[in-house]
N, C-alpha and C positions, 0 to 999 in steps of 0.2 A: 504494500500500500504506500501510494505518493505523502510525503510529510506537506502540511496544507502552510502556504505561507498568509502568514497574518496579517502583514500589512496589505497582501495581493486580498485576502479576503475582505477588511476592513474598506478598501477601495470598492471591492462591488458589491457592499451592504450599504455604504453611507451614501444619501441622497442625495441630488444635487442640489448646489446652492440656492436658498430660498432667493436670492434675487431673480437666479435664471429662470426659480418656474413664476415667479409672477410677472416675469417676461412673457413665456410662455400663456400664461392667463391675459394678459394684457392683448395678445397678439389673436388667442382666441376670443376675443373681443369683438377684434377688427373682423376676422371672419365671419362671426353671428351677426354680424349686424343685415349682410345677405341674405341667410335664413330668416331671421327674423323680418327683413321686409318682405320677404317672396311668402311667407304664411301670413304677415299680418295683409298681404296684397289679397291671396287667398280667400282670408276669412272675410273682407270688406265685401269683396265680389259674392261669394256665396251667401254672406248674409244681407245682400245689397244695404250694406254701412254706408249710409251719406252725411253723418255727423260722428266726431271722433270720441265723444263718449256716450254715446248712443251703442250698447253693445260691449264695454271696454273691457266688463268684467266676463263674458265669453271670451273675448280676446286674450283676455291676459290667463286663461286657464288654457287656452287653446296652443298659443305659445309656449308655457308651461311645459304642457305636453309636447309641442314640437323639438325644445330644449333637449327636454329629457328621452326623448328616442334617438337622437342624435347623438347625443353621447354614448345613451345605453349603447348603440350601435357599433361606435369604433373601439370604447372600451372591450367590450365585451368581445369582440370579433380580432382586434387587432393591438390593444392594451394601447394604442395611440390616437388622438384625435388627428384632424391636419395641423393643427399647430405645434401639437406634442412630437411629429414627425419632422417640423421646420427645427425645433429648439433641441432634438434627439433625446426625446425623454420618454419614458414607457410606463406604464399603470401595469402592476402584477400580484395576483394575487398572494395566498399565500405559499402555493406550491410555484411560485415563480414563472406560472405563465397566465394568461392575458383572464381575468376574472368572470367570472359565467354573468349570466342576465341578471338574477336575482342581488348578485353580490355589486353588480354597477349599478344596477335600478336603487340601489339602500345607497350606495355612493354617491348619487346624484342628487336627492334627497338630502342626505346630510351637510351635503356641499352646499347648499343654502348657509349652513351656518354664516358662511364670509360675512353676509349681508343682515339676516336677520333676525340678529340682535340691534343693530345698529336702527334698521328699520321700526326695531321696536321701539326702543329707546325713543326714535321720532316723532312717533306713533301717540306715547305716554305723555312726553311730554309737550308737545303742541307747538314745536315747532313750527315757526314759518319763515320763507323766505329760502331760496337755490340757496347760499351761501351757508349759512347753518346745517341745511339736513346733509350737503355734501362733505362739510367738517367731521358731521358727527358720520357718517359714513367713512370716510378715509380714515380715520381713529380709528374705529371698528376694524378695518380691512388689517391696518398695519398691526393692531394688536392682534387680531387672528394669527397674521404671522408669522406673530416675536414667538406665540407658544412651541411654533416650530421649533425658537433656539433652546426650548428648555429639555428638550429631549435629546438622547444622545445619538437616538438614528435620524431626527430633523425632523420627521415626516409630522403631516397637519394633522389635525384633530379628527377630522373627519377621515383620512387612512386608516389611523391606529383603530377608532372605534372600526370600520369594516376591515380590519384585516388586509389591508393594501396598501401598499407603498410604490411612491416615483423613482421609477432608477435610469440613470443614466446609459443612453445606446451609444455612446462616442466609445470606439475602441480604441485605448490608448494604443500607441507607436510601438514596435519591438524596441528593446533598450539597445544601446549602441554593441556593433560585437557580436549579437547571437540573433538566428534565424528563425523564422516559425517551424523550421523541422525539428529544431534543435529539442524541442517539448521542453525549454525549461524559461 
């Protein structure tokens, strides 16, 4: 039996830097915003929507749902979204490959946390005014975060509670000197 090196190990347990994935979350951002108007075009036309909150709250569960099968979908099929594949980063479960339906549907779900507390918070206290709810929003976001640093594998709140974690697809370089035949 091959002796397991620790640090080679330690490198593909530890998650990638919280910066990169809320890179990566930022950038899937940018791509939903697509989805998001091609369903919210969808639902106007099939519910002939002629005023924007006339229907809002069909919309916003309908999108909900579109959200959440989008995800479920590349989760569960490919442990990567398209953005998770731009920034090379992977969702896996606990047997280290791509999470079944049940276990990204509970992931997607949870992954709410980022927002809603914050939303709550809003909600409670009567807020008004873009400027205040997006403070207390960005606070929210960034302390969801930081709880990443308190753990020693990084990973968010919502991984640890399903049993999933982000790992890194970039293979590092052979080291200078030895070959990929070489098996060490």
């Amino acid at each position: 039996m091959r002796a397991v090196d620790a640090g080679a190990l330690a490198r593909e347990t530890a998650a990638p830097a919280v910066l990169r994935r809320l890179a990566s979350l930022l950038y899937e951002g940018v791509l939903l915003f697509g989805v998001v108007w091609l369903v919210g075009l969808a639902y106007g036309v099939a519910t002939d929507q002629r005023h924007a909150l006339k229907g809002s709250l069909g919309l916003q569960a309908t999108l909900f749902v579109a959200l959440g099968v989008y995800f479920v979908y590349f989760w569960s099929r490919h442990g990567q979204t398209l953005a998770m594949r731009t920034w090379r980063l992977r969702l896996e479960g606990p047997d280290g490959r791509a999470p079944g339906v049940v276990r990204a549907a509970v992931r997607y779900l949870l992954g709410w946390l980022w927002l809603l507390p914050s939303l709550g918070i809003v909600g409670l206290s009567g807020l008004a005014g873009g400027g205040a709810i997006v403070t207390v929003v960005v606070v929210g976001v960034i302390a969801y975060a930081a709880l990443a640093r308190l753990r020693a594998d990084r990973q968010f709140l919502h991984d640890v509670i399903c049993g999933t974690r982000i790992v890194d697809t970039v293979v590092p370089p052979p080291r200078p000197g030895r070959t990929l035949e070489d098996g060490r």
